[in-house]
Structure formats: C-alpha cells, structure tokens
C-alpha positions as CSV (number, residue, x, y, z in Angstrom):
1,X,175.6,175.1,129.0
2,X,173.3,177.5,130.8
3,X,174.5,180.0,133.5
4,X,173.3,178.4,136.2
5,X,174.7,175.1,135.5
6,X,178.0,176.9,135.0
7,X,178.1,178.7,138.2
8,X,177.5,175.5,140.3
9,X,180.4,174.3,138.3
10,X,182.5,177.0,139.3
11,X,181.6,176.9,142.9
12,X,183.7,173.5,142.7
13,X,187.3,174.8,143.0
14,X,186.1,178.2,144.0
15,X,186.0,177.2,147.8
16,X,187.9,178.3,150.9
17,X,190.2,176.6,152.0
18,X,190.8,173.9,149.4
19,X,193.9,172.4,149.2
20,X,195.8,172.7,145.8
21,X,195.7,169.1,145.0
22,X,191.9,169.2,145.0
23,X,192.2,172.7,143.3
24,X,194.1,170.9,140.5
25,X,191.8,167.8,140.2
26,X,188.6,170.0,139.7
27,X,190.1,172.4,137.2
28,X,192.2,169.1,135.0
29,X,188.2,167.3,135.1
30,X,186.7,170.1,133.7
31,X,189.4,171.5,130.9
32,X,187.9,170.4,128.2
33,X,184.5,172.3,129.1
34,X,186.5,175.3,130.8
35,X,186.3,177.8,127.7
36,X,182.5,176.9,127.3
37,X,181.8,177.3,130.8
38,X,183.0,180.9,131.0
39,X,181.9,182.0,127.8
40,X,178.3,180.4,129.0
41,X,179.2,183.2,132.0
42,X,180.4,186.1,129.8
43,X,183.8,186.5,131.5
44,X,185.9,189.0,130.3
45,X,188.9,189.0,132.4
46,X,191.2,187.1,129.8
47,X,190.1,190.7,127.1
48,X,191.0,193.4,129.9
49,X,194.7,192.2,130.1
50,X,195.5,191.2,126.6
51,X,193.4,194.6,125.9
52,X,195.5,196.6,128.5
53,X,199.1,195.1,127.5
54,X,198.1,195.7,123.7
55,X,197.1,199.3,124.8
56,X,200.4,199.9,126.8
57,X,202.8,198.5,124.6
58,X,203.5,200.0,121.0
59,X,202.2,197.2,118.0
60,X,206.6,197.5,116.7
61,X,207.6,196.5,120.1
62,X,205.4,193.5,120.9
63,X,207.4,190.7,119.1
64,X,210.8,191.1,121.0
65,X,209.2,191.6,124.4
66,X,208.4,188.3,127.3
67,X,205.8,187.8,128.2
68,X,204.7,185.4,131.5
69,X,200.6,184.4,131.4
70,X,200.0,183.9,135.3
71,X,197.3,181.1,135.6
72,X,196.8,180.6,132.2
73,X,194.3,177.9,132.0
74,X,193.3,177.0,128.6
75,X,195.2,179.9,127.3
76,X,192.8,182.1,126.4
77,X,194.5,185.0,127.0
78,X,197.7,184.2,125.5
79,X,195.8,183.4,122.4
80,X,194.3,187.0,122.4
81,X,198.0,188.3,122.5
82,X,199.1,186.5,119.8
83,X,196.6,187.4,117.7
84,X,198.1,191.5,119.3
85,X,201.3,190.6,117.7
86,X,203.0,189.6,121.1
87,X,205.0,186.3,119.9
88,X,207.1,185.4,123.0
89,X,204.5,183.7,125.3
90,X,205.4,181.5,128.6
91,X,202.8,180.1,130.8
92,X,202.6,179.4,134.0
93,X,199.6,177.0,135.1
94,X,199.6,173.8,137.7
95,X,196.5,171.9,136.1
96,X,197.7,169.0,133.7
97,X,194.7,169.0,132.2
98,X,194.5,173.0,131.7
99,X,198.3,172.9,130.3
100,X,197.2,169.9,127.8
101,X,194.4,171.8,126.7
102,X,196.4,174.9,126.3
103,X,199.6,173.9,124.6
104,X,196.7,172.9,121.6
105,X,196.9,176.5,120.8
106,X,200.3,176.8,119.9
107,X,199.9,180.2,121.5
108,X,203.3,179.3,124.1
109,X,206.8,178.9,123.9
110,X,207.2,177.7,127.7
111,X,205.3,176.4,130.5
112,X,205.3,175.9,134.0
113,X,203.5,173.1,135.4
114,X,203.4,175.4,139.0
115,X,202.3,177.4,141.6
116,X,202.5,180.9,142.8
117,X,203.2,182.1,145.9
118,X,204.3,178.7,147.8
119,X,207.6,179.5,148.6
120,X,209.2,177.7,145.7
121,X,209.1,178.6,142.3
122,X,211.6,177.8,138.8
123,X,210.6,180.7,137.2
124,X,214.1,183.0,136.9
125,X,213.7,186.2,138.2
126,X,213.6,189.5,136.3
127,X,212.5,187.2,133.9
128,X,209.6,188.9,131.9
129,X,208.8,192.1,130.4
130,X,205.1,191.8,130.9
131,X,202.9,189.7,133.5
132,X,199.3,189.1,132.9
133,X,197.2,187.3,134.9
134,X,193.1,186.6,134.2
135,X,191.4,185.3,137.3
136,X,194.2,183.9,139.6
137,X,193.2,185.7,142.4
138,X,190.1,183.7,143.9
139,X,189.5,181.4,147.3
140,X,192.0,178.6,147.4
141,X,193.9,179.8,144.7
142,X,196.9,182.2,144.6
143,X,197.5,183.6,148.4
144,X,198.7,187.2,149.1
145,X,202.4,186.1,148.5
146,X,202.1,185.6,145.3
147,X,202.6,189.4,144.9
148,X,206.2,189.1,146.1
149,X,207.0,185.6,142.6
150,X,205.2,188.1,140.6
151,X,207.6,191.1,141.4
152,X,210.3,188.9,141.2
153,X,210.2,187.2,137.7
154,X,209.3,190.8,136.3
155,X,212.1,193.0,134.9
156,X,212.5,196.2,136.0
157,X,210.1,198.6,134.1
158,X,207.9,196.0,133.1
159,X,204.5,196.0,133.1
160,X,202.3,193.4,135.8
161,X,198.7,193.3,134.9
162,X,196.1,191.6,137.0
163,X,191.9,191.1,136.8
164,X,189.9,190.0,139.2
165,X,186.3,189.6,140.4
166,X,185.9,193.0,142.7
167,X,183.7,190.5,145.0
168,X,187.2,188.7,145.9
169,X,188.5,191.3,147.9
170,X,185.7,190.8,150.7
171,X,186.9,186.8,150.7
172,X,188.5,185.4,153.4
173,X,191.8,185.2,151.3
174,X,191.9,188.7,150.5
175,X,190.0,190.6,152.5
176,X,192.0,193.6,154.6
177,X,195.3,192.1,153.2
178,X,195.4,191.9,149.1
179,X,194.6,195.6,148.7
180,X,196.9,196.3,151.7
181,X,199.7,194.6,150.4
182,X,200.1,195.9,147.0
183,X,200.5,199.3,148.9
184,X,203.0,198.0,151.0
185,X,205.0,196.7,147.9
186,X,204.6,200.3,146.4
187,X,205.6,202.1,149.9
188,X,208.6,199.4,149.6
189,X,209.2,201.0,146.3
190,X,209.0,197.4,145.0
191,X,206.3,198.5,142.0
192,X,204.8,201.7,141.0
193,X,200.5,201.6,140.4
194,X,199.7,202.4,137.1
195,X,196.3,202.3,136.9
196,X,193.1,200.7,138.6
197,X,190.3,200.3,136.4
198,X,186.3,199.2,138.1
199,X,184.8,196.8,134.9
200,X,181.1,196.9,134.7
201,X,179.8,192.9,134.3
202,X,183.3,191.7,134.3
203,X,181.8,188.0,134.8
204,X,177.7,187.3,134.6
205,X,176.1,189.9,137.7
206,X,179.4,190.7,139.0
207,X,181.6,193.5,138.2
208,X,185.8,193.7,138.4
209,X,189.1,195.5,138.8
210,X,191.8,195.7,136.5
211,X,195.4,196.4,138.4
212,X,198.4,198.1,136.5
213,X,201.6,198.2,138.1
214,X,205.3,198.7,136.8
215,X,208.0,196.8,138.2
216,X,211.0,199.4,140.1
C-alpha cells in the first residue's frame, strides 16, 4: 500500500466532528489493514512510548508493574513492551474489530471495549503503574477530558506517557485547550511533567511530541 493511498485512508476517521459510532465503524473496517497502513506511513508513535517506559523503568521491575495501553488498536505497542519484559498488559480500545485483531497477539491480559473521556468509564482508578497511549489524541477521537480518566486510573507515582502528531495541537479539538490543560492539571498538582520530547518525522512529513508526566 503506497503513502498516498494510506493517507486518504486515514483522512476517514481522522475528521472533525465525527461521532464515535462512525469513528468505530471506520477503524473495525479497516483492522485488518491497520498495521500495514501505518507502517506504509512510517509511524513511530507506538516505539516512542514503549521506548520511553522501557527507558524509565528498570528491566528487574518491569514484570510486576500494570500497565494500561490507551487506544491500543491492533496492539502494537503492547507487543513492543512485551518483547521489553513488561508482562502485565490491559488495553483499553472501543473498536471491535481493533480489539479482535489485537487480542491475536497474546500481548494482554485485559481489555476494555471503551472510551475515554465521556464521562463514564469501568476502569478502577489508581489502577495502573504506567499509561501509554500512541496516537489517541487526534479529531474526533479522545477530547480534552480524557486527561482527567487518565489521571484517575494511574497510581500515584506512576508514569503517563502520551505521542502525538505536533500538527494536532492547531486542530479544532486541541487547539488553545490540550496544552493549556495539562498545565492546569500540573498547577492543580494533579501530575508533575516529566519531559516533552519534539520527534523529527514522527509519521510520513510530519513531526511529533512525546509527553511525560507522573501521577501526584
């Protein structure tokens, strides 16, 4: 599949505005393509977190630790942590057809067939040691408020790790209210920022930003 045929894919449930039952429909038809689709598009997103919770956490202390993958697709990234040594894998991911697609890679021990950010959620707070999350902020997928579930299932001290297209802060979704609110968490002395890392061609002739925070 060639780049250009890949991006007009991705324009599909990349659109503002889209309500999630169409958001769900266009990533379920396209699962079983998903992984060649972004490979065709030399996304890394789904490297930089495994990569930065691999760097962050000590190889002996990987095994005992959760871990919650945050839109996790066709589990890309949780196969990249288990192959890191990180054993105790829960996803959370509202696409049927991702999660079928996914649990083929006996990467996960849990999953949530749900949103984030909606105002409901099963996943138990100060849940999870880590949170990663490759790609789940984009138009139409998860608003501001998902900031506040993701605090919430973390455990104090733990580690909430997030890429994303730099582009998307200028969307409609984001723009003067993403950036804005993560701060306001951190004034709140809700989470501490680690680190924010620019990624040079994070996805084919766009760059990224890789978030660190830890959880108060």
């Amino acid at each position: 599949m060639d780049q250009k045929t890949s991006s007009e894919i991705v324009c599909r449930f990349i659109v503002p505005g889209n309500p999630p039952d169409k958001v769900i429909e266009a990533y379920s038809e396209w699962a079983q393509h998903f992984n060649e689709i972004f490979d065709s598009l030399n996304y890394i997103g789904h490297k930089l977190v495994a990569n930065q919770a691999a760097a962050r956490i000590p190889q002996e202390k990987r095994g005992a630790l959760k871990v919650i993958d945050i839109a996790a697709g066709t589990g890309r990234v949780g196969r990249l942590l288990r192959d890191k040594g990180f054993s105790n894998i829960d996803a959370l991911e509202p696409s049927k057809g991702m999660l079928d697609v996914l649990q083929k890679t006996g990467a996960y021990t849990n999953t949530y067939a749900e949103f984030l950010g909606v105002g409901q959620n099963s996943v138990p707070e100060d849940m999870y040691d880590v949170l990663v999350m490759s790609g789940g902020f984009a138009e139409g997928h998860i608003p501001v408020s998902g900031i506040d579930d993701m605090i919430r299932i973390t455990k104090p001290g733990g580690l909430v790790i997030i890429a994303m297209r730099k582009s998307y802060l200028l969307c409609e979704e984001y723009k003067d209210r993403l950036i804005p609110y993560m701060d306001e968490m951190e004034r709140q002395g809700k989470w501490i920022k680690e680190d924010v890392e620019f990624v040079d061609e994070y996805v084919v002739n766009e760059n990224g930003i890789l978030f660190t925070y830890k959880v108060v």
